[in-house]
C-alpha positions, 0 to 999 in steps of 0.5 A: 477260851480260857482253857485253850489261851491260859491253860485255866480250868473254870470252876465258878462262874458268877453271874445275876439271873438275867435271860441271857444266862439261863440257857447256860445253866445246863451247860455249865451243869455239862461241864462241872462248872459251878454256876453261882447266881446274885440274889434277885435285885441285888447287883452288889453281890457281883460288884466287879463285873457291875463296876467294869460294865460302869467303867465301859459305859463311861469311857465310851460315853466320853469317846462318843462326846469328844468326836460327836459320833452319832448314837447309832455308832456306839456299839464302835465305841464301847468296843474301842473302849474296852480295848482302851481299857485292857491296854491303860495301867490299873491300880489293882494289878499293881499299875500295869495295864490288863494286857500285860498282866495277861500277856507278859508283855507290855501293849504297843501303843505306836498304833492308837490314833484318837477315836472319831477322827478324819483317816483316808484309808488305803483302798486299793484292794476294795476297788475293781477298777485300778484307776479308781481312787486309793482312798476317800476321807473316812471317819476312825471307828476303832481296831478290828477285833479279829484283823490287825488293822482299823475299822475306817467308816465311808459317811456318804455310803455308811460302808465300813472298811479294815484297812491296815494302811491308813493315814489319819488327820487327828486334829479333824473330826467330821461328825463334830463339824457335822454338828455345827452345820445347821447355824449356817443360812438355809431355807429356815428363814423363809419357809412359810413366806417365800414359796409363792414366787417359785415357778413349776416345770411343765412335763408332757402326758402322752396317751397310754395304752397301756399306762403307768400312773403315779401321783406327781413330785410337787412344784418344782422350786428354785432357792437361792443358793447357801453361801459357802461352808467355812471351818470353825474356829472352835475346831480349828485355830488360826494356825495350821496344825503340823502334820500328824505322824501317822507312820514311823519315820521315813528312812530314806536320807531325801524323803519327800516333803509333806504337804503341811495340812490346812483345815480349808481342805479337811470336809468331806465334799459330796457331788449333787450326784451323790444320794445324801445320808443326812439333812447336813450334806444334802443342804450343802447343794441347791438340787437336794434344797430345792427338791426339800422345798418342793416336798414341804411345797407339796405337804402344805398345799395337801393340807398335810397338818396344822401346826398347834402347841405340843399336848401334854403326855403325848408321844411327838413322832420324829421326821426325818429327810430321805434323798433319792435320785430318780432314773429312767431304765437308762440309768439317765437322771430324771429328778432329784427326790426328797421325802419328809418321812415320819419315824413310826417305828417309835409310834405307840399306837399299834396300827397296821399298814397307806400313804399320802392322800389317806386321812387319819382318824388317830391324833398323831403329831410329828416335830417340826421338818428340819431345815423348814421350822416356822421362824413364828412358832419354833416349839409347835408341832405338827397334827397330821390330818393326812397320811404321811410315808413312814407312819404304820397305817399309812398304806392301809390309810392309803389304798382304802381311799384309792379302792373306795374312788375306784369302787364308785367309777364302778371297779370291783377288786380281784378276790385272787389279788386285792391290788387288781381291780377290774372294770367290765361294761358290755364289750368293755374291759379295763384292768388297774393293778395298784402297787402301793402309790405306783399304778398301772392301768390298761383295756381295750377302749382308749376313750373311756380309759382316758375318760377314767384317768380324768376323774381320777385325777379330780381326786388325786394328784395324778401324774401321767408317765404315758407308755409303761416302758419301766415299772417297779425295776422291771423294763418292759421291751417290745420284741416282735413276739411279744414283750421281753421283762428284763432287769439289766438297769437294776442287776448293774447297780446291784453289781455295782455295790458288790464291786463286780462291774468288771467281774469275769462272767460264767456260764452257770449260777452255782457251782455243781460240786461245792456243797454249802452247809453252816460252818464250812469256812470261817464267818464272812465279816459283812454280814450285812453286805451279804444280805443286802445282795442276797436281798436284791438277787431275790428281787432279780429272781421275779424275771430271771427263773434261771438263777431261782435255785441258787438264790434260794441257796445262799438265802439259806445262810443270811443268820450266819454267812461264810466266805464260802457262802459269799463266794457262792453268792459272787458267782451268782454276780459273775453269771449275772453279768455274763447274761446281762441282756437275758430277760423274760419274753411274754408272747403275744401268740399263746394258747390258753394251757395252764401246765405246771412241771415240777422239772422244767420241760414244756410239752407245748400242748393245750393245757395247763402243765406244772412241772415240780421236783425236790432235792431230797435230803439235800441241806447237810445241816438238817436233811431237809428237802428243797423243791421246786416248780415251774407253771406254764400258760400255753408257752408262757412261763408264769410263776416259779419258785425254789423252795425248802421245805419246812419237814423232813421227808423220810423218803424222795417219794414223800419230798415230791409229793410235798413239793407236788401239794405247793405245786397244786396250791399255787395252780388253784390261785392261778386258776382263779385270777384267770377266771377273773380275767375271763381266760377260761382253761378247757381243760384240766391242768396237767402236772408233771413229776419225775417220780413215780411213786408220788404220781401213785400216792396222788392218785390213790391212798395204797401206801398206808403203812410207808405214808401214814405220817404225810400230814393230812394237808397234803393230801388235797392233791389226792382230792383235786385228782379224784375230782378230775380238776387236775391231772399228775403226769410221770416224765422221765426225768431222763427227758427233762432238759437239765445241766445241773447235777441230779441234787439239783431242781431245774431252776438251778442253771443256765442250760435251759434258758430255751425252756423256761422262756429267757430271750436276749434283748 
């Protein structure tokens, strides 16, 4: 940068021996450049950068005190300070600003607003949708480093926006009202005497088969309601302010008067609607209060801790409230959700892994939850007896308790997957698979199933959902044939934060002619809102093998996304939204073949078939290979993956059979939870590939000389052939059912929709 914008040559760089800086002493050595270290300990001898560094600190501090910006935010701060800094006249370049010493010319100071204040930016570009609103109050977080706008911070989506036109309220700053909103009434005042005249809401428990258990939301509570918010009169005086100036003058000879501002109009208003991002907003409505109440409600009758004094030299953990809003598959509101939830990321113990209902052996104290402090003893803490969400050993506390239960009603768990636990009594047979605190339970005696869930719930706080129609964002649809696995509810709200609601679908998940690869266009300046979305898009692919593929593409890319990535992402979106009603069908009538393909191409005969293929070569930024396999049972498509592989593969006949080798590993676990299940497989499992040479190594070392590298691992396909428990099958790769181009795996597009097992619901 200085070579290139002030025609300097770097001779010396002085710097202290900090991590940071020791990779760049071979670079520096590259360059003829002179690296000049301190002296261990000794900070004075690079005085000048060590005094800038205080400067910052302490200008950014003050930013950060004067508009209550909350600690998270600093980072927003210290660079506002910096470009503060750089722009205010210094006594050692002769009372002109750094700016101007650089630049010869003196800094535009018509464009700084005061840090931390209320600003309504222009959002018209960020909306899809033309009659949605232009602008919504947000919070100024400073200048963007690389647009000539603001950086403009949403607080009820924590969302932050560039914007060039904005308006700003200098006079208001949300964070600091935010501040002083717990010295109004809230449920503080009774929250150890009150609770027993609140009343429960009945719900119903029909019969499952099969059925979705969960443990139940405490009672449901009525408080009554806080009195309004009001402005404070340290904010704000008894005058209005006059409207700040937030754009130069209007030149037209009749301009519109303004509306004069009033500080009545100046907080940011959220519907209960609206999932709050602190205990501040959510006390504002009596739906988030009294879901707040039902969950202290909920931890006091549990038995969940006892208030003591605090120990001395002990870590008290934080807790914090989380908000959300509970839907059916059809997006309806169910229940409004509070969770008390304990900061264990700052625990010190080192535990691993369970949730409520666990009882603890560690000593663990947590503060006091806000908003319910006891009145009595407001300096006590809390010593957990039970387990509470947040903590490291809370899932682990959690399901050793739920296997135990289930061990004495006689279960045994699953050695292919822990989660599965199993049931068998003569003719009877019945399945629980536990995801966390979210259970399914199901088998073929309706007695004895309801039987079982009784005495479950003589020891958990069990709440019956009845049919299972909706699980973990997966709605279940019973078709004629069998049932259809859809996520159509969670695609919407994924489409719905990308703002591509109203988005023009296409035909294909990824384009077959861009190529994506490190720095092929300039950085994509949300980085975090790309791997969100990429994130979800990984959920989606559990029922939608067709984009599996191009997900695993733009996953590639999540250290450091472009805008061509994110344009390879939005397509994704666009062909989402075009196959919205696409869901996975499970039949009911299917023989018990296993088949894996390593292309997707179902032969529909009586055993087990995988099909695999590899993208050899493919990444342009490290020639590694990407691979890919589908796994069949009778016309059931079970398991599928796209992959990367972790070595380079020096031709397509070793990428293949690399991807042949994870084909087989997964077809050996798939194996062994069938047997469990008593599905028993009469024949051996087939695999198809598409390359002969790899078919050949398979069945017989003979490539030594070209082959000798493949690391030994591999060749356990080779063992299990020589055994007969699986056979590796050549098919054409002319047969296969494709639409993407010959780079490309088989899960990549939406042309064989037919043959992997999507339905329209």
């Amino acid at each position: 940068m200085v070579e290139r914008q002030f025609s300097t040559k770097v001779k010396h760089v002085q710097t202290d021996w900090g991590g940071e800086f020791r990779p760049l002493t071979s670079f520096f050595a590259s360059l003829g450049i002179i690296h000049q270290l301190s002296c261990p300990h000794t900070s004075e001898q690079n005085g000048i950068v060590e005094r800038r560094h205080r400067h910052v600190v302490e200008t950014g501090l003050t930013l950060m005190a004067q508009s209550a910006i909350p600690k998270r935010f600093w980072h927003f701060a210290f660079d506002t300070a910096v470009y503060l800094i750089n722009r205010m006249p210094s006594r050692t370049t002769s009372r002109i600003s750094p700016f101007e010493h650089i630049f010869h010319r003196s800094p535009n100071f018509n464009y700084l607003r005061v840090f931390g204040c209320q600003c309504f930016p222009h959002l018209r570009p960020y909306n899809p949708h033309k009659m949605d609103l232009r602008s919504t109050p947000c919070i100024f977080l400073g200048y963007s480093p690389s647009h000539h706008g603001y950086r403009c911070l949403d607080p009820t989506s924590d969302r932050i926006y560039i914007a060039r036109h904005v308006r700003f309220n200098e006079h208001f700053f949300p964070f600091s009202q935010s501040s002083q909103l717990p010295s109004t009434p809230s449920p503080v005042d009774n929250t150890y005497t009150s609770f027993s005249e609140y009343t429960n809401i009945p719900f119903d428990n029909p019969t499952p088969n099969p059925t979705h258990i969960t443990p139940p939301s405490s009672p449901s509570t009525q408080l009554p309601p806080s009195p309004p918010i009001t402005s404070s009169s340290s904010s704000h005086s008894s005058t209005p302010h006059p409207p700040p100036r937030t754009r130069p003058p209007n030149l037209r000879q009749n301009p519109k008067p303004r509306v004069p501002y009033s500080p009545t109009n100046n907080h940011v208003s959220t519907s209960p609607t609206t999932i709050p991002t602190s205990f501040t907003i959510a006390n504002q409505h009596p739906e988030w209060r009294q879901a707040m109440a039902e969950e202290f409600t909920s931890l006091i009758k549990n038995g969940t801790w006892s208030l003591v004094p605090p120990p001395p030299n002990t870590n008290v953990i934080d807790c914090k409230w989380l908000y959300r809003l509970k839907t059916d598959q059809n997006n309806a509101r169910t229940r409004y959700k509070a969770r008390l939830v304990a900061r264990g990321f700052r625990q010190q113990q080192d535990v691993q892994n369970a949730f409520l209902h666990g009882s603890l052996k560690e000593s663990v104290y947590i503060k006091q939850p806000q908003g319910f402090t006891d009145p009595q003893r407001p300096d006590h803490v809390c010593l957990l007896h039970k387990s509470l969400y947040g903590l490291k050993q809370a899932p682990r506390v959690w399901f050793e308790k739920f296997s135990q239960a289930l061990h004495r009603l006689g279960f045994h768990s699953s050695k292919a997957n822990p989660s599965l636990f199993i049931y068998k009594s003569g003719k009877t047979i019945i399945y629980i698979l536990v995801y966390v605190d979210d259970i399914i339970v199901t088998g073929n005696d309706s007695i004895i199933l309801n039987s079982l869930i009784t005495k479950l719930g003589d020891t958990f706080a069990i709440k019956d959902l009845g049919n299972l129609e909706y699980f973990l964002g997966i709605e279940l649809i019973p078709q004629q044939s069998g049932i259809l696995l859809s996520q159509r509810k969670y695609i919407t709200e994924v489409l719905q934060r990308a703002g591509l609601s109203d988005a023009k679908p296409v035909s294909n998940p990824m384009s077959t002619t861009q190529l994506l690869s490190l720095g092929d266009s300039p950085l994509f300046p949300e980085p975090a809102r790309y791997r969100e979305i990429v994130g979800s898009l990984q959920y989606v692919t559990l029922s939608r093998p067709d984009i599996a593929f191009a997900v695993n593409k733009v996953c590639q890319y999540m250290h450091a996304p472009s805008e061509n990535h994110w344009s390879a992402v939005i397509r994704i979106l666009r062909y989402l939204k075009g196959t919205l009603e696409f869901g996975l069908l499970i039949r009911h009538k299917s023989n018990a073949a296993l088949q894996a393909f390593t292309d997707v191409h179902w032969q529909g005969n009586a055993q087990i078939n995988a099909y695999s293929d590899a993208d050899w070569a493919g990444c342009p930024d490290d020639r590694r290979s990407t691979g890919g396999y589908a796994i069949y049972l009778g016309s059931n498509l079970i398991s599928w993956t796209a992959r990367k592989q972790k070595t380079v593969s020096r031709s397509s006949t070793e990428s293949e059979y690399k991807d042949l080798a994870d084909t087989v590993t997964e077809l050996i676990w798939i194996e062994a939870l069938l047997d469990e299940l008593g599905i028993h497989t009469k024949i051996s499992p087939t695999l198809w590939c598409d390359n002969l040479g790899a078919t050949y190594l398979a069945a017989n070392p003979i490539f030594r000389a070209r082959t000798k590298h493949v690391e030994i691992d591999y060749h356990f396909v080779r063992e299990r052939v020589a055994q007969g428990k699986i056979k590796v099958q050549f098919i054409s790769t002319h047969v296969l059912t494709i639409q993407a181009a010959g780079r490309s795996p088989p899960l990549a597009c939406g042309g064989i929709i037919d043959h992997i097992g999507l339905s329209i619901i």
